[in-house]
Short mmCIF file of the C-alpha atoms (twelve columns), coordinates in Angstrom:
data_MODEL
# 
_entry.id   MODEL 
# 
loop_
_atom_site.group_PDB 
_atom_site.id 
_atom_site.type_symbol 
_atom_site.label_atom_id 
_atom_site.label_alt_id 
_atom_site.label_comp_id 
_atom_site.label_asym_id 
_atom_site.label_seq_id 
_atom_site.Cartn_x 
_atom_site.Cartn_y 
_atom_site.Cartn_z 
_atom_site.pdbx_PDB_model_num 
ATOM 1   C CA . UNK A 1   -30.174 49.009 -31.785 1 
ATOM 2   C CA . UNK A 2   -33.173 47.161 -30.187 1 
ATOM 3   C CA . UNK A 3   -35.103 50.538 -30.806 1 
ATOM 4   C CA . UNK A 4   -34.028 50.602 -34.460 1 
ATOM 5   C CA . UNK A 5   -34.887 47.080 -34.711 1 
ATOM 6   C CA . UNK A 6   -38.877 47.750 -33.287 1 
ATOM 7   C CA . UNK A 7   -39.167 50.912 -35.624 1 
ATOM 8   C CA . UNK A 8   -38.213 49.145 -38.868 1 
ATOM 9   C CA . UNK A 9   -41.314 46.552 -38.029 1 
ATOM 10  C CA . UNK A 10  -43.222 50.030 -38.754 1 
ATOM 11  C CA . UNK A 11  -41.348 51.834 -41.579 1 
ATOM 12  C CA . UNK A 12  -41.384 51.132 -45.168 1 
ATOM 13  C CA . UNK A 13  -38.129 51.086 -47.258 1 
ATOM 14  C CA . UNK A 14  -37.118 53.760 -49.018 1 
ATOM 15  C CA . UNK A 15  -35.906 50.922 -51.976 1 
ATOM 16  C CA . UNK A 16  -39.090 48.390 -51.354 1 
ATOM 17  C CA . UNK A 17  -42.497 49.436 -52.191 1 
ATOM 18  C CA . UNK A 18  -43.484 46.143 -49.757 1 
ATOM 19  C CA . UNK A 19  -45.170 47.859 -46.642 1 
ATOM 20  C CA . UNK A 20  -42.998 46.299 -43.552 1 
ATOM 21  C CA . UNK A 21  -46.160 46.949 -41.493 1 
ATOM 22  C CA . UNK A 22  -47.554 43.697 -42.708 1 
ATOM 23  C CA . UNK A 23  -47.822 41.234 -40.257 1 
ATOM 24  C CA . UNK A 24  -45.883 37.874 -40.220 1 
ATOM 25  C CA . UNK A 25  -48.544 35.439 -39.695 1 
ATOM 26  C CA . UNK A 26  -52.211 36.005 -39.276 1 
ATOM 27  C CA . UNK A 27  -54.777 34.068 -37.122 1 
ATOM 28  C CA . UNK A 28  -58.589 33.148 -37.893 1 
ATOM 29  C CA . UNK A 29  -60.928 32.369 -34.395 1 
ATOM 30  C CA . UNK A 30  -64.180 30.254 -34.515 1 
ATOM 31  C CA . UNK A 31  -66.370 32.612 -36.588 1 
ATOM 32  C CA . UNK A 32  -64.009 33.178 -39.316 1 
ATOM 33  C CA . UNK A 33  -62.584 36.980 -38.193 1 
ATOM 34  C CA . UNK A 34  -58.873 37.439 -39.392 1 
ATOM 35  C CA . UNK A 35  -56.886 39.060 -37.269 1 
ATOM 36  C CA . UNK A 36  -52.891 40.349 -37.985 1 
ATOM 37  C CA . UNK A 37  -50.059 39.875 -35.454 1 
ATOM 38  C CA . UNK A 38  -47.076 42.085 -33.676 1 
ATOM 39  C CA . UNK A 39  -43.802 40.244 -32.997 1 
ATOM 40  C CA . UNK A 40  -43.093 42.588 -29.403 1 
ATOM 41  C CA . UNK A 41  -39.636 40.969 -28.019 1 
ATOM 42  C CA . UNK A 42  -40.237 37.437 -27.396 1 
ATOM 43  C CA . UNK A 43  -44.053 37.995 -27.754 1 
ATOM 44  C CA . UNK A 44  -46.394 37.745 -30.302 1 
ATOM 45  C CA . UNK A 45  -49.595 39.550 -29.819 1 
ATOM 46  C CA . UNK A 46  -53.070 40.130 -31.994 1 
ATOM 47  C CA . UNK A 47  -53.635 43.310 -33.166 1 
ATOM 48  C CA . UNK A 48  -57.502 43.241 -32.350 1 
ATOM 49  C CA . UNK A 49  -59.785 42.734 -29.420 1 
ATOM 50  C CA . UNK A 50  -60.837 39.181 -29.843 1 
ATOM 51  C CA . UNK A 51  -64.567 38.985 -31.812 1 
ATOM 52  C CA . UNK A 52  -65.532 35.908 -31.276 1 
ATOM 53  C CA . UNK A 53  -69.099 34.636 -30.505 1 
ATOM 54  C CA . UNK A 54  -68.133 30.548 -30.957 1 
ATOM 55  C CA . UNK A 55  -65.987 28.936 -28.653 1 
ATOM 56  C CA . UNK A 56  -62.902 26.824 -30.278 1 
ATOM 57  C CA . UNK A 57  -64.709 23.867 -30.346 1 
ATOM 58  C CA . UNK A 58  -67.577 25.259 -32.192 1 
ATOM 59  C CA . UNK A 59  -70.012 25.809 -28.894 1 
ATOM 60  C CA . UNK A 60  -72.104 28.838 -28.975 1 
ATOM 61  C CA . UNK A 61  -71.159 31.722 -26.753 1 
ATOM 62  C CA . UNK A 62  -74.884 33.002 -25.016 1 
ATOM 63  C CA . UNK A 63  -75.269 36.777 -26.456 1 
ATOM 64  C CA . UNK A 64  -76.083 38.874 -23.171 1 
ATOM 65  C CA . UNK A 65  -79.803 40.683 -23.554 1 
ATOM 66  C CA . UNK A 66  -80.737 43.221 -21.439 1 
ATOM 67  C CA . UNK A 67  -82.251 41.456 -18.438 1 
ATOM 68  C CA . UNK A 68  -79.816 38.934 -17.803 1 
ATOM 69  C CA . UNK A 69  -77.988 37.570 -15.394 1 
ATOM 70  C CA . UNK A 70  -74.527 39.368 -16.879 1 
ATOM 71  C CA . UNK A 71  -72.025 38.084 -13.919 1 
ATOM 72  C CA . UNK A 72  -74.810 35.096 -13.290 1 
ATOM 73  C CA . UNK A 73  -72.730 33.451 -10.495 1 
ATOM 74  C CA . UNK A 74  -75.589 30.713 -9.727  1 
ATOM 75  C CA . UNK A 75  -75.543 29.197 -13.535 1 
ATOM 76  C CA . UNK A 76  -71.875 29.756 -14.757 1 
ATOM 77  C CA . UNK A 77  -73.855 30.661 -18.087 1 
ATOM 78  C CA . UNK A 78  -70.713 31.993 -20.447 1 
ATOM 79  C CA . UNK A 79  -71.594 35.107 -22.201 1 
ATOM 80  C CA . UNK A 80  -70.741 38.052 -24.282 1 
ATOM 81  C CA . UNK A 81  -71.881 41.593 -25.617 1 
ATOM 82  C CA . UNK A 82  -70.493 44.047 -28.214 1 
ATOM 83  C CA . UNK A 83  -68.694 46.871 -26.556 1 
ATOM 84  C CA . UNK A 84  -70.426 49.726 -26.766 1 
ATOM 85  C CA . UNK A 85  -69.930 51.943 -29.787 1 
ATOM 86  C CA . UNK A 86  -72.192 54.959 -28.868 1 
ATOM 87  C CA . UNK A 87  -70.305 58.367 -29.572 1 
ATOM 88  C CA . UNK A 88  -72.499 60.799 -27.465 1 
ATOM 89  C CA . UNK A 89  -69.034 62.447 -27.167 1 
ATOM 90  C CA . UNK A 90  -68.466 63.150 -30.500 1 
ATOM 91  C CA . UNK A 91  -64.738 61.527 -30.607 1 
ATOM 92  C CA . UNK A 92  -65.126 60.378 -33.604 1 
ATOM 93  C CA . UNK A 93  -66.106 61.787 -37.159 1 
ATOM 94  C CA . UNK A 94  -67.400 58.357 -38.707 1 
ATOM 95  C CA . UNK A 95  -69.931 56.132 -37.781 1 
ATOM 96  C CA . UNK A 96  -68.149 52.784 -36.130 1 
ATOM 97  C CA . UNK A 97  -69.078 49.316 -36.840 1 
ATOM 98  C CA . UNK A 98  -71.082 47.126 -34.467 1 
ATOM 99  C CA . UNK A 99  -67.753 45.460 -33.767 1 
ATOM 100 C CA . UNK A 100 -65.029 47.932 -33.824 1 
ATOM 101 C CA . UNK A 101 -63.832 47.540 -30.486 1 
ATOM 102 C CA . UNK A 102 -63.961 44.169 -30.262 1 
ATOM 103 C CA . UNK A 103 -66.550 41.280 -27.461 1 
ATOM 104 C CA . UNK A 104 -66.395 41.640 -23.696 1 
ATOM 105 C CA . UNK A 105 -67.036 38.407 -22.337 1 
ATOM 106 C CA . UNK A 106 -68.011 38.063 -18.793 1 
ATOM 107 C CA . UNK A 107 -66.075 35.793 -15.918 1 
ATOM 108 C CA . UNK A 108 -67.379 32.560 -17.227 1 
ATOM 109 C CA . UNK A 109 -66.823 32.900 -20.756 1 
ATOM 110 C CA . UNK A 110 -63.068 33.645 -20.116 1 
ATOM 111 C CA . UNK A 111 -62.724 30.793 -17.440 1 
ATOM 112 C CA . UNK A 112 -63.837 27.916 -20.119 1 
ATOM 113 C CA . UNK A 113 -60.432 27.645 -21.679 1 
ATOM 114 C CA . UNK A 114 -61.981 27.696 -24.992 1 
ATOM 115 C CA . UNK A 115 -61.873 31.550 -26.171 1 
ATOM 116 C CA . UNK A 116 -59.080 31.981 -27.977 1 
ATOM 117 C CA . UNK A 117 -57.319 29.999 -31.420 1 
ATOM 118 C CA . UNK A 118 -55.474 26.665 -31.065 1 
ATOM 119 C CA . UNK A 119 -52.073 28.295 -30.586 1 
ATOM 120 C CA . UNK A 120 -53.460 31.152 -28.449 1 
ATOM 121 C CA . UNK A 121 -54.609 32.250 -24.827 1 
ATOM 122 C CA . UNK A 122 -55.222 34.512 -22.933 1 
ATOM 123 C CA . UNK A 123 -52.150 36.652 -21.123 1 
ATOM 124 C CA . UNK A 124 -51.817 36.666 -17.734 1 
ATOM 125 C CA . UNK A 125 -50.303 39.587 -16.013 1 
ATOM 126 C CA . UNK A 126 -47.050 38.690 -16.227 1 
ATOM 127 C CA . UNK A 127 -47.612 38.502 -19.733 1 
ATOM 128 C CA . UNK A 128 -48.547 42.240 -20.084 1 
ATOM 129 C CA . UNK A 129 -45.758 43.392 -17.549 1 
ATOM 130 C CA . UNK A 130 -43.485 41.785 -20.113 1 
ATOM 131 C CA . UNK A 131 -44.752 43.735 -23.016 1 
ATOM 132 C CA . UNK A 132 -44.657 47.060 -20.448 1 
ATOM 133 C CA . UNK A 133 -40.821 46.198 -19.805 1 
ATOM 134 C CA . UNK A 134 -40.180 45.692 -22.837 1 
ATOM 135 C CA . UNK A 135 -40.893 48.969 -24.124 1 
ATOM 136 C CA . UNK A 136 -39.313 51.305 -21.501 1 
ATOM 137 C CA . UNK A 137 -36.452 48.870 -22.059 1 
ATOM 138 C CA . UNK A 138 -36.233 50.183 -25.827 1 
ATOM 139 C CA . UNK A 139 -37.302 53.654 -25.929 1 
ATOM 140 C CA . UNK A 140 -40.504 54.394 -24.752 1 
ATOM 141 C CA . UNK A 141 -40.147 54.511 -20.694 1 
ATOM 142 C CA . UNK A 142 -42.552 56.827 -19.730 1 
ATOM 143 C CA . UNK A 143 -44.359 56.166 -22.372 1 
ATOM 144 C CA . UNK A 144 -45.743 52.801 -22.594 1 
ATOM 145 C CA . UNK A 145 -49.031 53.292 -22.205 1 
ATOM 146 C CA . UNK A 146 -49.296 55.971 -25.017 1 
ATOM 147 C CA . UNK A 147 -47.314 53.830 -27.337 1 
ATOM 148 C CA . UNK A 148 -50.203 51.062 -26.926 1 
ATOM 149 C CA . UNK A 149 -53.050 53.744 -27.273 1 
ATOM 150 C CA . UNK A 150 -54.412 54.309 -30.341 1 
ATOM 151 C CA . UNK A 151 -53.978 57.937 -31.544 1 
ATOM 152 C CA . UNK A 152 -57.577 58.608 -31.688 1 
ATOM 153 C CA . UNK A 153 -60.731 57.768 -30.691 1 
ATOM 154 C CA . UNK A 154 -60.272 59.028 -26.809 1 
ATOM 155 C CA . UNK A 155 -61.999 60.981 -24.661 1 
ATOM 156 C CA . UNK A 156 -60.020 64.075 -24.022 1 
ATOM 157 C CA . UNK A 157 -59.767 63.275 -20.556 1 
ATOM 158 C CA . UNK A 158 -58.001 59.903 -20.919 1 
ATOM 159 C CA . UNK A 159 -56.063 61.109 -23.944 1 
ATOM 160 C CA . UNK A 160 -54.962 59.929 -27.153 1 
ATOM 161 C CA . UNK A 161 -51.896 57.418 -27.573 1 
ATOM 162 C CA . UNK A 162 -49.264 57.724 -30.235 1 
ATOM 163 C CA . UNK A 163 -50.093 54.159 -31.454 1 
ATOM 164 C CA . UNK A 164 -46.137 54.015 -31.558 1 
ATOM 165 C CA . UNK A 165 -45.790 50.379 -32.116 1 
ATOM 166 C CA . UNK A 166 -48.754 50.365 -34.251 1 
ATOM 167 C CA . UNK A 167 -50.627 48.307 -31.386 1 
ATOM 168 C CA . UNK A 168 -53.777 49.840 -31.579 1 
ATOM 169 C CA . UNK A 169 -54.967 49.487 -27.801 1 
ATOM 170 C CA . UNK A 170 -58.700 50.887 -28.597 1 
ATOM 171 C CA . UNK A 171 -60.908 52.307 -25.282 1 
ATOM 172 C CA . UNK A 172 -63.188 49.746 -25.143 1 
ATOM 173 C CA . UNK A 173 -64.694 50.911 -21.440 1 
ATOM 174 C CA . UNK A 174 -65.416 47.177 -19.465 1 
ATOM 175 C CA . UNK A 175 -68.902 45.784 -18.755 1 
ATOM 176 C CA . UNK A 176 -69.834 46.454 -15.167 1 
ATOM 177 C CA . UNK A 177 -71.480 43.512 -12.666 1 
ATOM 178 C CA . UNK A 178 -75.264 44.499 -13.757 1 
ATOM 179 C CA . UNK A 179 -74.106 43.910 -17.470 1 
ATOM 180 C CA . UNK A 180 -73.809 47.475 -18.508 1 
ATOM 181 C CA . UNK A 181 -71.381 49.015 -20.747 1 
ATOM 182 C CA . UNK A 182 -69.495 51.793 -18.995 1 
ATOM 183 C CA . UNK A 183 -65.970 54.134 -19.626 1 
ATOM 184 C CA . UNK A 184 -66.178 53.696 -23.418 1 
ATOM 185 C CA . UNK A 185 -63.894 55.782 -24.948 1 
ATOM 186 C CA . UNK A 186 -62.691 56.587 -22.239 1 
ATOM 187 C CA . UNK A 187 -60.238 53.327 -20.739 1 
ATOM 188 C CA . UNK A 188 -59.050 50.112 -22.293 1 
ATOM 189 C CA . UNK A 189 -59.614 46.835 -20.521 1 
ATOM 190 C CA . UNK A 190 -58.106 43.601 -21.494 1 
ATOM 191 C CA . UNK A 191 -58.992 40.291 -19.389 1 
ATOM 192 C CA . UNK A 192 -55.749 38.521 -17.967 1 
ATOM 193 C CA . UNK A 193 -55.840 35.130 -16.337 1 
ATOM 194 C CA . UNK A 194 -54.766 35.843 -12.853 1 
ATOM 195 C CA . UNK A 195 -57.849 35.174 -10.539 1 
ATOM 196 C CA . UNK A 196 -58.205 35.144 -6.947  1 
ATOM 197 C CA . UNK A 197 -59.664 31.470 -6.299  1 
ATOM 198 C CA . UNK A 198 -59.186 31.883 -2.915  1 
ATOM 199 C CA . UNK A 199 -62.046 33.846 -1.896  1 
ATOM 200 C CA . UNK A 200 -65.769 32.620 -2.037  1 
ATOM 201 C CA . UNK A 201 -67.231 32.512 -5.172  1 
ATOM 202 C CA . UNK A 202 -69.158 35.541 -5.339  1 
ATOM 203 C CA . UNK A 203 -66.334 37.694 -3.741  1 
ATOM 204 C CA . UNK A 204 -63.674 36.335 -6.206  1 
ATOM 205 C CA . UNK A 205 -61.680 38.881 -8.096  1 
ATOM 206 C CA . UNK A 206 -59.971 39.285 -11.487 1 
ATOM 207 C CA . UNK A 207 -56.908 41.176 -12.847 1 
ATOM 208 C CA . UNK A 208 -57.863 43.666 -15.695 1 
ATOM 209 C CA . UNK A 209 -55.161 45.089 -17.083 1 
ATOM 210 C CA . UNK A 210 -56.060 48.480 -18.314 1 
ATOM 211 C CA . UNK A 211 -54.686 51.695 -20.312 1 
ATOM 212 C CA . UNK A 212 -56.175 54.582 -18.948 1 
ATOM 213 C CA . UNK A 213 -54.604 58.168 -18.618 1 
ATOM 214 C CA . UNK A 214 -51.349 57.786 -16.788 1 
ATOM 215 C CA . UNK A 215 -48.317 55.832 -18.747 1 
ATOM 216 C CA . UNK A 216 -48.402 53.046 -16.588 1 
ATOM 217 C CA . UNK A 217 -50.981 50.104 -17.200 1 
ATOM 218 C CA . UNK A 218 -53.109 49.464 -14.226 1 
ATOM 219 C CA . UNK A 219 -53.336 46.070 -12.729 1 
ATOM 220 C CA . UNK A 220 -56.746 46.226 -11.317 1 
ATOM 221 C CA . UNK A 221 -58.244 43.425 -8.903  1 
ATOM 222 C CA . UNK A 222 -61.736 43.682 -9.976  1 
ATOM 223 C CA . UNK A 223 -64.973 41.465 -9.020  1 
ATOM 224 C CA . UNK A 224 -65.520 38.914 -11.589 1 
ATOM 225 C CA . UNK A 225 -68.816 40.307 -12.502 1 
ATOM 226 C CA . UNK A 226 -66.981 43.078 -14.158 1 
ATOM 227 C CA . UNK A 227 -66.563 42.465 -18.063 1 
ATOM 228 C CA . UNK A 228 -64.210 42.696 -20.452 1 
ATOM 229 C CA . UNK A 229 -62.289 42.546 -24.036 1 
ATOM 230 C CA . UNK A 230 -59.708 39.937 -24.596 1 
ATOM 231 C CA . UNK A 231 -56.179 40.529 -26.973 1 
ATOM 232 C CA . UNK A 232 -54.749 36.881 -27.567 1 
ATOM 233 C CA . UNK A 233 -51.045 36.277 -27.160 1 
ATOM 234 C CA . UNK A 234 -49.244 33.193 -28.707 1 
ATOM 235 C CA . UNK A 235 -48.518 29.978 -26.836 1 
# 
C-alpha cells in the first residue's frame, strides 16, 4: 500500500485532467528562483539543486573567478560557482542553461547557516539515509539510487536513473580543492552537514553524499576544500 501510495504522487487520474505531479507547496530562496517540492515519507525535499547567489539575509555570496582562493582556509571568504555545464561528451542533444544543475558552494558558504529558505536547511546524513530507507522500504531496494537519478543526462559509465520518484538527482560532478569543476555528468554530489570539527582546520573533512554508479549512495568523508551542490529539506 505504501508503494501505491508513492506512485499515485506521480500518476495522473484517469477521471481528473489535474496532473498529481504538481507539487504541494513551493519555495522561493534569496534571488527569487522557485523551486517545487516532494513529500518522501516524513520528508519534504526540493526538487532542484539550490541556485542561490544571496544569502537569506540578503548578503552577497562572492562568485569564485578563476584564480581564487576556492577552499581559501586563511579568509573563510564564502563562495560559489555554476556547475559546470560543458557537454564534451555529447550526453545531451540541447544546449543547457548556465544554471541547469544548480551552485556548488564551497566549505564556508555552507557553514554560514544562511544558504537555504526560512523553513529550510541543509540535510545531514541521517537525513539522506532516511530518504535511502525509505525507498527500499517501499519498493525500490536495490534500487534507490536509480530511482533518484535522473533518466538522462549521464555519462554511460555512471548510468542513467529511472527518475522513479520523479526526484530528478542531476550529475552535477563536485568542485575539487583548487576550485575546479570535475565528474560532471558523470556523479551527483549533495553537501550534508556532518563535519569532522575535530581535526585541524585545514585537515577537516565533510560528508558528501553522492549518487554515482552503484544503487547505494556513497557517504564520502571528503576535505572541505572539495565543493558542492546543495538540495534543501524542510525543517
Amino acid at each position: 500500500m505504501l508503494l501505491i501510495t508513492i506512485v499515485t504522487l506521480f500518476s495522473c487520474s484517469k477521471d481528473d485532467d489535474s496532473s498529481m505531479t504538481e507539487p504541494e507547496l513551493t519555495v522561493t530562496d534569496s534571488d527569487g528562483n522557485v523551486y517545487n517540492t516532494i513529500k518522501i515519507g516524513n520528508q519534504t525535499w526540493m526538487l532542484e539543486n539550490l541556485k542561490t547567489t544571496t544569502f537569506n539575509d540578503g548578503t552577497p555570496i562572492t562568485e569564485y573567478l578563476f584564480g581564487m582562493n576556492w577552499g581559501d582556509i586563511p579568509n573563510q571568504t564564502p563562495q560559489y560557482q555554476w556547475a559546470d555545464t560543458n557537454d564534451l561528451n555529447n550526453v545531451v542533444d540541447e544546449e543547457l542553461p548556465f544554471d541547469f544543475y544548480g551552485a556548488m558552494y564551497n566549505h564556508w558558504a555552507i557553514e554560514s547557516g544562511k544558504l537555504a529558505p526560512e523553513g529550510w536547511r541543509i540535510p545531514s546524513k541521517a537525513d539522506f539515509e532516511e530518504l535511502e530507507n525509505y525507498l527500499s522500504q517501499n519498493g525500490f531496494e536495490n534500487q534507490e539510487v536509480s530511482a533518484l537519478k535522473s533518466s538522462s543526462g549521464w555519462l554511460p559509465s555512471s548510468g542513467n536513473g529511472t527518475n522513479a520518484i520523479g526526484f530528478e538527482g542531476l550529475p552535477n560532478g563536485y568542485i575539487n580543492a583548487f576550485g575546479g569543476a570535475t565528474l560532471g555528468q558523470g556523479i551527483c554530489t549533495w553537501a550534508t552537514t556532518n563535519v569532522n570539527t575535530s581535526l585541524p582546520l585545514g585537515s577537516r573533512t565533510r560528508v558528501l553524499a553522492q549518487l554515482y554508479d552503484t544503487e547505494d549512495i556513497f557517504y564520502g568523508n571528503n576535505a572541505i576544500q572539495i565543493g558542492s551542490g546543495i538540495r534543501c529539506i524542510k525543517e
